[in-house]
C-alpha positions, 0 to 999 in steps of 0.5 A: 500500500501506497500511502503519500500522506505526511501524518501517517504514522510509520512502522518498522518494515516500513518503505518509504520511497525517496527521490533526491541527489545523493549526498541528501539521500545518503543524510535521510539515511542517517536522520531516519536510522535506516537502510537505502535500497535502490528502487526495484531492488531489496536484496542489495542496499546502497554501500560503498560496494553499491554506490548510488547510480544516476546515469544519463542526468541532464540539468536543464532550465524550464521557464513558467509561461503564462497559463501554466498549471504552476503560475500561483502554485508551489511545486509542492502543491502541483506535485512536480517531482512525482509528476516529471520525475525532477528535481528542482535546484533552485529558482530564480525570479527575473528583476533588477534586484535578486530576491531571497526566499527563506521558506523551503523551495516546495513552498514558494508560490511561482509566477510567470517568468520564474525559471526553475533550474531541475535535474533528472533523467533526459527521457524526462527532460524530453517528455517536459519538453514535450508539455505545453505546460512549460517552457523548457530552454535549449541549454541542457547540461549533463552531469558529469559521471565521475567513474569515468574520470580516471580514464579520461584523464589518462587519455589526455595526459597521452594527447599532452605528453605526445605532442610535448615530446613531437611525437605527433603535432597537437592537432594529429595527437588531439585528433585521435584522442577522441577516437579512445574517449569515445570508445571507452564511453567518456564521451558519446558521439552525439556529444562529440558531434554537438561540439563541433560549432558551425558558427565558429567554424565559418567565423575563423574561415572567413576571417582568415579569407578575409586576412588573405584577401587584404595581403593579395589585394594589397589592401593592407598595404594601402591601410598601412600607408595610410596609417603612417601618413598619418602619424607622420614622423611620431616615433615608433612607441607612439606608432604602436600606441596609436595602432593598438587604441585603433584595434581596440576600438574595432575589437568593440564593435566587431568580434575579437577574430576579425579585428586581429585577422584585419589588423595582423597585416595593416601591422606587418606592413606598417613595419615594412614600411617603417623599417621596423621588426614586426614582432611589437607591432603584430603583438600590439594587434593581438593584445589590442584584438582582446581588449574587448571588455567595453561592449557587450557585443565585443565577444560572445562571453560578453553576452552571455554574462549580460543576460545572465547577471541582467547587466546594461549597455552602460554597465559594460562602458563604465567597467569595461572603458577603463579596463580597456584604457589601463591595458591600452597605457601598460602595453603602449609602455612595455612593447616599445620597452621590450622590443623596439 
């Protein structure tokens, strides 16, 4: 018999069934004097022997929407544990201003745009998405099974120690790596092919097109001279400065890749043309490209952050700027000192 009712009076030979993470489970035990045992399985409790098992756990955020059975109910209320078989972690209320609930989070009366961050199998995390009831977002994330740990580690110690001893370069030694993590289970190959960004991947093509469309155009050479008209007979420290303060000002208002794929050879040629070794101003290009602190759409980080701690556009000028001002002075300083 079947009883969920919180003033039943238990009994020894009592079960009761529990569904937590393990470290809370492992604690029930220990409150209750009693005894773990895995579901559907008496014979064998949970030990060190047995450890507790939660394969294929997923965290993921869902969102109340507008006309969710859960919009003015608790999770308690709504049963949402024994209804979809999840977790919840934690809520989070959007608002300039975090708020901080003491009462248990079962308790807590939802309203539309709380987002709950839950934990438990993908099935279930598929069937919620499924529901009309929530809106469950992209970003799941699986936990991380720890058992596997040691194998992992070894594989890529081998990746490192290879390509240190040029045995094979980096990119061969990675490369096979990825075959020994998928066989032994590390890492699945739906896993191995959701990496691979196609985004990314056609940003650093493009931009490496577009670095080499500027050197056999002779666009390059054209910016570089244009450039040092400019500066006229500034000494080569200002020159630098003046180079690095422009490419930080792009790396702001375009992505760090292209304004060091653009700027590398405007760099190379002003050097050229200066009589100058290249190496301080390809390095002014490169720090320059990731000074990008002042914009939120700088770098891709950058926007992830914003929406997450709920920053503004100003928020990041006003942190961001002098940051960008300070690197911009101590570089302008150390590169002539070093290399010129």
């Amino acid at each position: 018999m079947i009883v969920p009712l919180p003033d039943v009076t238990l009994r020894v030979g009592d079960r009761l069934v529990l569904r937590d993470t393990p470290t809370r489970l492992k604690e029930y035990e220990k409150i209750l004097a009693g005894t773990l045992y895995p579901v559907g399985s008496g014979q064998s409790p949970v030990d060190e022997d047995n450890p507790l098992q939660a394969a294929d756990q997923q965290i993921a955020e869902v969102v109340v929407i507008q006309g969710s059975p859960l919009q003015g109910a608790t999770l308690a209320s709504y049963r949402f544990a024994d209804r979809y078989g999840l977790i919840t972690l934690a809520i989070h209320r959007p608002g300039r201003h975090l708020e901080r609930f003491h009462e248990k989070i079962g308790d807590i009366q939802l309203v539309t745009g709380d987002i709950l961050l839950v934990q438990g199998p993908r099935d279930q995390i598929a069937e919620l998405k499924r529901s009309t009831d929530m809106l469950v977002l992209d970003a799941t994330i699986d936990l991380p099974f720890t058992r596997k740990a040691p194998t992992a580690m070894f594989i890529m110690k081998s990746i490192i120690l290879t390509a240190a001893f040029g045995i094979l370069p980096i990119a061969v030694s990675a490369v096979c790596g990825v075959l020994p993590m998928i066989v032994s289970g590390c890492l699945s190959w739906r896993d191995a092919t959701r990496a691979l960004n196609a985004q990314v991947v056609m940003i650093v093509v493009t931009s490496l097109a577009l670095g080499k469309a500027m050197v056999d155009t002779g666009g390059a050479a054209y910016l570089g001279s244009l450039f040092v008209a400019v500066t006229g007979d500034a000494s080569p420290a200002l020159v630098i400065s003046g180079l690095m303060l422009l490419v930080a000002f792009f790396t702001n208002i375009i992505s760090n890749n292209a304004a060091a794929v653009i700027g590398t050879p405007i760099a190379i040629s002003i050097a050229g043309q200066t009589g100058q070794a290249p190496e301080a101003y390809v390095l002014a290009v490169l720090f320059a490209a990731n000074m990008s602190f002042a914009t939120p759409m700088a770098y891709k980080t950058n926007l992830l952050i914003m929406n997450a701690g709920e920053y503004a556009f100003g928020d990041f000028l006003r942190v961001g700027l002098p940051l960008v001002v300070l690197m911009w002075l101590a570089f302008s300083f150390l590169l002539p000192l070093i290399y010129l």
